[in-house]
N, C-alpha and C positions, 0 to 999 in steps of 0.2 A: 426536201421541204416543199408544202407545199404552196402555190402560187398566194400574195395575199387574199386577193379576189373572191380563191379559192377554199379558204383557209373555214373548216366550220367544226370549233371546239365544245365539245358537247357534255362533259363532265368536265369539274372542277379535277379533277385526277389530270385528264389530257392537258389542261391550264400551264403545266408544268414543263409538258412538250413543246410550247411554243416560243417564239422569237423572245430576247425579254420588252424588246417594243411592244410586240403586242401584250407581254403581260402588265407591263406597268400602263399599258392604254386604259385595262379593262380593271382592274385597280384604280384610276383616279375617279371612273366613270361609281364604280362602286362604295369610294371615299366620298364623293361629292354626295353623293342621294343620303347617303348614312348620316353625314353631318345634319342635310337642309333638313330632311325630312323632322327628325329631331329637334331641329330649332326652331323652323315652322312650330311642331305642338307645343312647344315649351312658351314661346315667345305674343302665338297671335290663338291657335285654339284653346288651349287649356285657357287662357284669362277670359277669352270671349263666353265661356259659358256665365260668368258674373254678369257680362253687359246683355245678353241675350233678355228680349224684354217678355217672354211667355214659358211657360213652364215645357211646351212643345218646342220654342225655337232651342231651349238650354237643353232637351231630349236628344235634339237633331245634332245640337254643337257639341256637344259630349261623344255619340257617335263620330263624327266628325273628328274630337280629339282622338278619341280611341285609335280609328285607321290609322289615323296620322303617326301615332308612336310606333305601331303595330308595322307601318310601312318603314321605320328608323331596326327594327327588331330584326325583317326580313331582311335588309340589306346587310343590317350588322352582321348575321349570322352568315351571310353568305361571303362576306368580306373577312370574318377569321376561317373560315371552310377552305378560302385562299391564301390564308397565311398573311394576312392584315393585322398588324399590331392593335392592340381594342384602342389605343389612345390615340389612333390617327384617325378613328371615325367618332368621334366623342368631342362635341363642342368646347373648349376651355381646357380640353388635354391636347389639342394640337394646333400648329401656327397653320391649317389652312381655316381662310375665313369664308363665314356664310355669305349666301346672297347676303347684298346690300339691302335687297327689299326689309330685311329682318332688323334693320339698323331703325326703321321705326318702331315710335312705342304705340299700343295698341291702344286706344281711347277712346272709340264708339263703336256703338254697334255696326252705324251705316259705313265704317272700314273696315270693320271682320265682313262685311256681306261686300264689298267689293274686292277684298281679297280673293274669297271665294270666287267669285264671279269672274275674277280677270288675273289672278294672282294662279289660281290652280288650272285656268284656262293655257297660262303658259306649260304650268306644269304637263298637262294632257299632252302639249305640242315635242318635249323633251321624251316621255314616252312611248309617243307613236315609234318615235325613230329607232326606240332600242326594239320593236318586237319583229323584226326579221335580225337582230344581231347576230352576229358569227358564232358568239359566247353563250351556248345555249342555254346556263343557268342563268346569265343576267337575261336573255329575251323571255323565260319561264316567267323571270319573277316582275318583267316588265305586262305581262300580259294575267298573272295573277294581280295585281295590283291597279292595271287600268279603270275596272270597272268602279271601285272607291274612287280612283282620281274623276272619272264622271261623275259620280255622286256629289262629289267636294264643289263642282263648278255646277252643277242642277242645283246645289243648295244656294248658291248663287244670284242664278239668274231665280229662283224662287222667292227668296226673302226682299229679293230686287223687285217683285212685283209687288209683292205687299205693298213696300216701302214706297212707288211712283204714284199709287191711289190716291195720296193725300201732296197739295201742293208744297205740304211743308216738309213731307217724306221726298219728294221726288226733289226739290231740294238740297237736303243735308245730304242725299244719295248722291248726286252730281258734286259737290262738294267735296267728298273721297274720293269719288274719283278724281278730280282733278289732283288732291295732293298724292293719294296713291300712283297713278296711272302713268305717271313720266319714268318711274323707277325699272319700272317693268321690261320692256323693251331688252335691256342689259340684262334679265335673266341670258339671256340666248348667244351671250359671249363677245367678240372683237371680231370683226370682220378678218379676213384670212391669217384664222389662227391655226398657231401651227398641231395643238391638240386638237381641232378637228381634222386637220388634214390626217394627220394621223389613225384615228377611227374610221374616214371615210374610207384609206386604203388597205384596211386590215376589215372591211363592211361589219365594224361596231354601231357606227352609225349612219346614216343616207345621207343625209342632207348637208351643206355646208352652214354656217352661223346665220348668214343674209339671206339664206332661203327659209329659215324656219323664223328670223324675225319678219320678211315681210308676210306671211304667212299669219303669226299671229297677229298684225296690228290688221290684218285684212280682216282678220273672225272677230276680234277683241272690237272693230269698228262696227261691226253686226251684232253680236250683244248686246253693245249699250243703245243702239239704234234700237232693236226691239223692246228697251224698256223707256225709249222718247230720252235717250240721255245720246253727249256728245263726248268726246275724248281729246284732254288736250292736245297742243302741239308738244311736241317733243323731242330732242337734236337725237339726230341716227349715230349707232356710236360707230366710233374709228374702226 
C-alpha cells in the first residue's frame, strides 16, 4: 500500500483499491458539494432572478442559476460513479445538513449581489484546495467547474459596482453585508477538525480549516474595500 502522501487515485475504478479512510474521506468531500451546490440554486439563485431589477441582471442570474444546478448534476453524477446512494446527496432525503449560510431567506437583490461577491468568494477558496487532490476525478471536476465559480464572484463584485454609484445603492449594499457577512467565516469548518486532518494526510485537501478561513477574510476584506464597503466584526469559530 502505498504511503498516504503518496497515494494519487486516478479513476473512480482505482477508488475501490484504497484505504476505506480514504474512500469515505473523498465521499463526504463529494456529498457536501452535491447537497450545497443544489441548495445554494434552489434556495438563493433560482428566486434572485424575480428580485434582479433589469432584464440583463435576471440574463446574468439565470446563467448563474443554470451553473449552479449544473455544478449539483456534476458532483451527483460523480458521487453515484462512486457508489453513493442518490438520497445522501439530495437535500431533504438526507440527515446531512447544508451550510448555515442557506438557513437565510433570500429578500433583496443587494443580498443575492453579496452572496455573490463574498458568499461564492468562500466558495472559490474550497476549490482551489481540491485541484491538486489525490482523487483525480474530484480535482478534474474541481478544475472543470472553477472558472463558473469565478464568474459567480465577478458577478459579484460587478453588480457591487453598479450598486456603490448611488448613496442610496452603496447603502442598502453595506447593509447585506453586515447581515450576510458574519455567517460566512463558518463556511471553512472548526478549527482542528478531525475531517480535515484527514484529507490533509491522504493530500485531498492542502490547507487546514484556519488557514483557509484567515485567507478568505483577508481577500473578502479587499473586496469590499474596492467597492468603499467595510466588513463586520465577527467571533472566529472554535
Amino acid at each position: 500500500m502505498s504511503e498516504p502522501s503518496k497515494v494519487q487515485v486516478k479513476t473512480v475504478a482505482e477508488l475501490a483499491e484504497q484505504p476505506e479512510e480514504y474512500r469515505i474521506a473523498v465521499g463526504k468531500l463529494v456529498i457536501s458539494h452535491a447537497i450545497n451546490e443544489l441548495y445554494g440554486a434552489q434556495v438563493f439563485d433560482e428566486p434572485a432572478v424575480a428580485l434582479a431589477p433589469t432584464p440583463y441582471a435576471k440574463w446574468l442570474t439565470c446563467r448563474v442559476a443554470m451553473e449552479e444546478y449544473g455544478h449539483h448534476c456534476h458532483f451527483f453524477k460523480l458521487g453515484r460513479e462512486m457508489g453513493i446512494p442518490e438520497e445522501k446527496m439530495i437535500p431533504g432525503k438526507t440527515e446531512k445538513r447544508p451550510l448555515s449560510i442557506f438557513e437565510h431567506k433570500l429578500e433583496t437583490w443587494e443580498e443575492f449581489v453579496t452572496i455573490k461577491l463574498l458568499g461564492d468568494l468562500a466558495e472559490i477558496l474550497q476549490v482551489e484546495d481540491l485541484l491538486h487532490c489525490t482523487f483525480h476525478p474530484l480535482r478534474n471536476l474541481a478544475r472543470q467547474t472553477m472558472p463558473e465559480e469565478r464568474f459567480h464572484a465577478q458577478f459579484g463584485i460587478d453588480f457591487g459596482q453598479e450598486l456603490v454609484k448611488t448613496p442610496e445603492g452603496k447603502a442598502r449594499l453595506q447593509e447585506a453585508v453586515n447581515r450576510i457577512f458574519p455567517s460566512l467565516p463558518a463556511f471553512f469548518g472548526a478549527a482542528k477538525s478531525r475531517n480535515n486532518e484527514i484529507f490533509r494526510k491522504w493530500g485531498i485537501k492542502l490547507r487546514t480549516n484556519e488557514e483557509m478561513r484567515a485567507d478568505y477574510l483577508k481577500r473578502a476584506a479587499e473586496v469590499v474595500a474596492k467597492l468603499g464597503l467595510t466588513l463586520p466584526k465577527v467571533a472566529q469559530a472554535a
